[in-house]
C-alpha positions as CSV (number, residue, x, y, z in Angstrom):
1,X,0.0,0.0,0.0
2,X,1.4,3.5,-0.8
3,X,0.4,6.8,0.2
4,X,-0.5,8.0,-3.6
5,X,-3.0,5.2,-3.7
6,X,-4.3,6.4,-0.7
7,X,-4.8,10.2,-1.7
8,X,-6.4,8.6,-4.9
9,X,-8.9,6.3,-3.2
10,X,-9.6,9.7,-0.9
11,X,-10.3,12.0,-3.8
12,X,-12.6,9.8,-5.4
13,X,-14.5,9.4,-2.1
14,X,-15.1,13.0,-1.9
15,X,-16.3,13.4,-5.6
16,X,-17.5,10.0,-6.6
17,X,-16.6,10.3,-9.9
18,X,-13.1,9.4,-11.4
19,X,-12.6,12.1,-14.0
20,X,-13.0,14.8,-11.1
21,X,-10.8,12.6,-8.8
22,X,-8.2,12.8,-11.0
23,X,-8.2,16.0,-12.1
24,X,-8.3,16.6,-7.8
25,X,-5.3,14.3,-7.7
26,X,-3.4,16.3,-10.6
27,X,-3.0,12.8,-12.5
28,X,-4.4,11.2,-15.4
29,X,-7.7,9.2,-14.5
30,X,-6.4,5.5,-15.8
31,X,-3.7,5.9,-13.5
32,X,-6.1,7.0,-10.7
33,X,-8.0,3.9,-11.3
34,X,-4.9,1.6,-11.8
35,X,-3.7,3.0,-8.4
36,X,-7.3,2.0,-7.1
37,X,-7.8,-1.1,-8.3
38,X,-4.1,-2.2,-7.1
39,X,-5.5,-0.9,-3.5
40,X,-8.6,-3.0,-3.5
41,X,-6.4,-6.1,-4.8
42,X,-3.9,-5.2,-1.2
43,X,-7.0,-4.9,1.1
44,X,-9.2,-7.7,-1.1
45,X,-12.3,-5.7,-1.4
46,X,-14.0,-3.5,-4.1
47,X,-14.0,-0.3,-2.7
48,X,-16.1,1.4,-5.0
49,X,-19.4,0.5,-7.3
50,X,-18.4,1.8,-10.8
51,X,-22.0,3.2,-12.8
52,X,-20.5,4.6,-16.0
53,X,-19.4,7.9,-15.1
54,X,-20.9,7.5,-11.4
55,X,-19.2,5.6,-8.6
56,X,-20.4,4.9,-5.2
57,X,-18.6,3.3,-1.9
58,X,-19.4,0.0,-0.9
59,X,-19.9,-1.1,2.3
60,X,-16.3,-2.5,2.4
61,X,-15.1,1.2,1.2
62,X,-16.8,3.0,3.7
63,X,-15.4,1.1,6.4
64,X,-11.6,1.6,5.2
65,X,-12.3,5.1,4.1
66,X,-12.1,6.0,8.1
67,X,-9.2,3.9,8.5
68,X,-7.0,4.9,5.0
69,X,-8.1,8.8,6.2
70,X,-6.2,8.2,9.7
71,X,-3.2,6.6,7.6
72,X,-2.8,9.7,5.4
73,X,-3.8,12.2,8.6
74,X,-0.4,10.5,10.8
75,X,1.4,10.7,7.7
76,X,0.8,14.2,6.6
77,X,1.7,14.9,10.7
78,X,5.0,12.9,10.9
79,X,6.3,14.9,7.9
80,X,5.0,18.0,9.8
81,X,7.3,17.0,12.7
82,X,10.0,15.9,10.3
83,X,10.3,19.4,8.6
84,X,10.1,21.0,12.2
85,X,12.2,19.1,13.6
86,X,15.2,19.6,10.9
87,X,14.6,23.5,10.9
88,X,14.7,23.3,14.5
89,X,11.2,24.6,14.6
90,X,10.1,22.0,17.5
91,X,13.3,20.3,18.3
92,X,13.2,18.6,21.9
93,X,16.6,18.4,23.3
94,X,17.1,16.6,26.5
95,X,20.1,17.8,28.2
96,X,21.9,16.7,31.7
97,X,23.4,19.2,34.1
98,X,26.1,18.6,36.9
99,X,24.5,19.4,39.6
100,X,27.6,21.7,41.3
101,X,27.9,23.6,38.2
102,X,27.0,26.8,38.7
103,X,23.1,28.2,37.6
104,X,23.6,31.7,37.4
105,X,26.3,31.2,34.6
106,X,25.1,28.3,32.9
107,X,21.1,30.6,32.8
108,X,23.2,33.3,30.7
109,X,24.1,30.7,28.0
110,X,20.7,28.9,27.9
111,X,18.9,32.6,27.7
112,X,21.7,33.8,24.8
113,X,21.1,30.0,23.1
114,X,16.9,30.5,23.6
115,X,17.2,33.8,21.8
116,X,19.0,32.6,18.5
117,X,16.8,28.9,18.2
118,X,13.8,29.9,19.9
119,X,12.2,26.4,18.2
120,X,14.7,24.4,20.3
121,X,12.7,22.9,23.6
122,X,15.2,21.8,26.1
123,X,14.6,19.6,29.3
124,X,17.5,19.9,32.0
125,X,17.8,16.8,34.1
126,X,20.1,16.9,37.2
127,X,22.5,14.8,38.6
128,X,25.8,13.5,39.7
129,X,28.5,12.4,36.7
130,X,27.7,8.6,37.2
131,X,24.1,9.1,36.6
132,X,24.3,11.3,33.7
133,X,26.8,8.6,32.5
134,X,23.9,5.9,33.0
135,X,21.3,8.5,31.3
136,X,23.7,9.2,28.2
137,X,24.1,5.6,27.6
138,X,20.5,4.8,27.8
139,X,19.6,7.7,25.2
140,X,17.8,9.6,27.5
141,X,20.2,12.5,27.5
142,X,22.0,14.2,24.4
143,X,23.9,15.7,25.9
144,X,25.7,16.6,29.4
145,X,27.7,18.9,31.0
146,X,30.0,17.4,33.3
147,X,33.7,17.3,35.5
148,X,35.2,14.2,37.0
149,X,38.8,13.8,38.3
150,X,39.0,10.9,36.4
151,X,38.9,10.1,32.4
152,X,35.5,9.5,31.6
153,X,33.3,6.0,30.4
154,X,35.3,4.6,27.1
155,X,31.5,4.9,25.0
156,X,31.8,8.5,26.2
157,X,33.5,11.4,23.8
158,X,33.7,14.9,25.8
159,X,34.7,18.5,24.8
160,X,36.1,20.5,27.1
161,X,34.2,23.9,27.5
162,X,35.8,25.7,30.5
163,X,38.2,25.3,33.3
164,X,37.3,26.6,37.1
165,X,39.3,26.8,40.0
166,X,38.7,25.3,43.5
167,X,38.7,27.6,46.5
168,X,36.9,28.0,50.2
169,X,34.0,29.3,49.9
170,X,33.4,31.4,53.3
171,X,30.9,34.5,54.3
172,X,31.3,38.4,53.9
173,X,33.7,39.7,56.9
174,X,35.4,36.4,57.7
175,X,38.8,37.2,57.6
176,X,39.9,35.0,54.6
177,X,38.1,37.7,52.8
178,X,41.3,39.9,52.9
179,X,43.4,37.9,51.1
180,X,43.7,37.3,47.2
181,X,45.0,33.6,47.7
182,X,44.3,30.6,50.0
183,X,46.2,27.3,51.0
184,X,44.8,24.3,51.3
185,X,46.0,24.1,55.3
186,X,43.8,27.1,55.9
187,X,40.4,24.6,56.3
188,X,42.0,23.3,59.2
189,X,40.9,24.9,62.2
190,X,37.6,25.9,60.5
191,X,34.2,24.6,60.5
192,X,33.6,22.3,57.1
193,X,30.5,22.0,55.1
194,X,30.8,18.9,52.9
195,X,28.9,18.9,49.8
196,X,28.1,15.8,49.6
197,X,27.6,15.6,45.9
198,X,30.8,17.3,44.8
199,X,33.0,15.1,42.3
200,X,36.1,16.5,43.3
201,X,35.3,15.4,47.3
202,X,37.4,12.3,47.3
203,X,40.2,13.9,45.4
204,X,40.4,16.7,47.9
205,X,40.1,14.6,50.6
206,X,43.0,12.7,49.6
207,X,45.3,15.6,48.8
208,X,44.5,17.2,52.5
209,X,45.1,13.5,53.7
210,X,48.5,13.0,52.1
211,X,49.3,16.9,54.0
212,X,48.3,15.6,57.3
213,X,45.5,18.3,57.2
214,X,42.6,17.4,59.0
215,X,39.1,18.8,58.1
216,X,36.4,19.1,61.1
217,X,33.0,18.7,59.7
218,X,30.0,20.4,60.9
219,X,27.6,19.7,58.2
220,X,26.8,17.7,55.3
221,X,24.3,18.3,53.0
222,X,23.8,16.7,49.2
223,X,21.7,20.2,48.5
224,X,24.0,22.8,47.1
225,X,21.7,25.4,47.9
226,X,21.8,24.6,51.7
227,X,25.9,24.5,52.1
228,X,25.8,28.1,50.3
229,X,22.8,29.3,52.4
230,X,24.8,27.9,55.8
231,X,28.1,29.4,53.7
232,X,26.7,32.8,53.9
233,X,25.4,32.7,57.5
234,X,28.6,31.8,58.8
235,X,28.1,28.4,59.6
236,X,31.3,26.9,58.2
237,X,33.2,27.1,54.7
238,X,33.6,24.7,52.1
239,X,35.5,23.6,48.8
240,X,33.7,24.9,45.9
241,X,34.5,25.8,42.2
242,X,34.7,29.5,41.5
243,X,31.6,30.0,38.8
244,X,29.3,27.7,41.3
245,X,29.4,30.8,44.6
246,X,26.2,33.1,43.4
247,X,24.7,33.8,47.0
248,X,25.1,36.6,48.2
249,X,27.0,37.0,51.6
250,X,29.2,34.2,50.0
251,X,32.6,34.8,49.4
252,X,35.2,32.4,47.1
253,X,39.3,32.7,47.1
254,X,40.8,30.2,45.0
255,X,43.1,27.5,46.9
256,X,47.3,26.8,46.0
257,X,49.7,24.8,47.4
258,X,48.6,22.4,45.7
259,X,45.7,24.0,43.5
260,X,42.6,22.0,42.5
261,X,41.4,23.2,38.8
262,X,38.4,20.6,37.1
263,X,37.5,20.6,33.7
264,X,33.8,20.9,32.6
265,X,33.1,19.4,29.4
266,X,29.9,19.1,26.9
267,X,29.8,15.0,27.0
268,X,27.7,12.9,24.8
269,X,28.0,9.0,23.3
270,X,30.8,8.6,21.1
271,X,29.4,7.5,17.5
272,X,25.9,8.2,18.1
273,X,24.4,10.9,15.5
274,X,23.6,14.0,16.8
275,X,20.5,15.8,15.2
276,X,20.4,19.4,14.1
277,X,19.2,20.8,17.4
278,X,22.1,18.8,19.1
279,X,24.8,19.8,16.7
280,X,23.4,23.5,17.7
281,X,23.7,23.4,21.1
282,X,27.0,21.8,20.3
283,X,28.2,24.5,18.6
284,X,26.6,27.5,21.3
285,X,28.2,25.7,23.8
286,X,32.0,25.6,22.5
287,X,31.6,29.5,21.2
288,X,30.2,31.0,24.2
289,X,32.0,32.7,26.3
290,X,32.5,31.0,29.6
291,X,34.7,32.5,31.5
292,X,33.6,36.2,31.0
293,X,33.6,37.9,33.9
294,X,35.2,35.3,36.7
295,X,35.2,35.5,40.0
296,X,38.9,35.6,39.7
297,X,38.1,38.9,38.4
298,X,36.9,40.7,41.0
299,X,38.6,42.8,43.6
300,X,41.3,41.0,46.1
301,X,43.0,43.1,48.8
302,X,46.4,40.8,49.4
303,X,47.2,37.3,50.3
């Protein structure tokens, strides 16, 4: 069964006469009865009672009349979608998001991206590297943005988009706030709030273990928002990257001695097509300007 025999057997239901049909169908009428009679041969009924220049539907066609109508309808509709979705008209994009990357930077791209492929609908799903790594393989992400220590999953093929800088994070008026720089030692002695979803825990953890520096913590919490909020009431500090400190009363110095610097990266399955509205975002991502405006940036009295 093709979709011409179908538009054929459709235009002759609305005029019940052949000659009309075809002229309706822009073809010749034998090869608008050909394309009939091979339909009624597929579905093994007559379709039609032929009376000279008269026709009529039979029982048999009025039954598959609903049925070829709903065919052509979900045809006409996928190629709808089809055009829409390759001039990225109504392109979904589903799209995973470390969840210690910071919002307030990562907003500014998504706004700047909206405004150029407004047809682009994107879904922003949360979580931790290992599942976004599950998500990605499944094929319910595109694409993520994500920082490990570590090389990523072998299926995996990432592009590096930014680098950040590990500091304390610590409130307005502590006195760390005087000084340009940090060292790692300076957590000890202090009140830590572990965030308990950070990627780059573990590695910290191991570097202050290896320095015989000993971290005291007060309160962990796998909700970003909360360290920052107890951050900037001067409950405690805690490792952060630099673009992810966004509260106010919150303070960031990066650390040295040794510094701690991750790598966020636009990941998606190695091999596996992209569509247009992927390669898009792709592209936005890897031109926009990232690191506009650090933190590093802003004013530092002396270390």
């Amino acid at each position: 069964m093709e979709m011409h025999e179908i538009r054929y057997f459709l235009a002759a239901c609305r005029t019940l006469n052949f000659h009309r049909a075809a002229e309706l169908a822009n073809v010749t009428q034998p090869a608008l009865t050909r394309a009939i009679q091979k339909l009624e041969a597929e579905l093994g009924g007559l379709l039609f009672h032929r009376e000279r220049n008269h026709v009529q539907l039979t029982d048999f066609g009025r039954l598959m009349r609903s049925h070829l109508e709903e065919i052509l309808r979900r045809s006409e509709a996928a190629k709808e979608t089809a055009r829409g979705f390759l001039k990225l008209e109504a392109a979904p994009l589903a799209l995973g998001v470390m969840c210690t990357i910071g919002p307030l930077r990562f907003v500014g791209f998504l706004n700047a991206f909206h405004e150029r492929h407004p047809g682009i609908g994107i879904t922003v799903i949360e979580g931790v590297p290992g599942r976004l790594t599950e998500l990605l393989l499944e094929g319910k992400l595109d694409v993520a943005l994500m920082a490990q220590p570590g090389p990523f999953e072998k299926r995996l093929r990432p592009e590096s988009i930014y680098s950040e800088r590990f500091g304390l994070a610590f409130c307005t008026g502590h006195p760390f706030e005087m000084r340009n720089m940090l060292h790692l030692s300076d957590v000890e002695g202090e009140p830590y709030l572990d965030r308990i979803n950070c990627e780059y825990s573990h590695h910290i953890d191991v570097l202050c273990g290896e320095r015989g520096i000993r971290i005291t913590t007060a309160y962990r919490s796998e909700r970003e928002d909360w360290i920052m909020a107890m951050v900037a009431a001067g409950m405690g500090v805690c490792f952060a990257p630099e673009f992810s400190v966004c509260l106010p009363g919150v303070c960031h110095r990066p650390v040295a001695d040794p510094g701690v610097v991750r790598e966020v990266s636009l990941v998606s399955v190695a091999r596996r097509t992209s569509s247009p509205a992927v390669r898009a975002f792709t592209e936005a991502v890897c031109n926009y300007e990232w690191t506009a405006g650090t933190i590093a940036e802003s004013t530092r009295v002396s270390e």
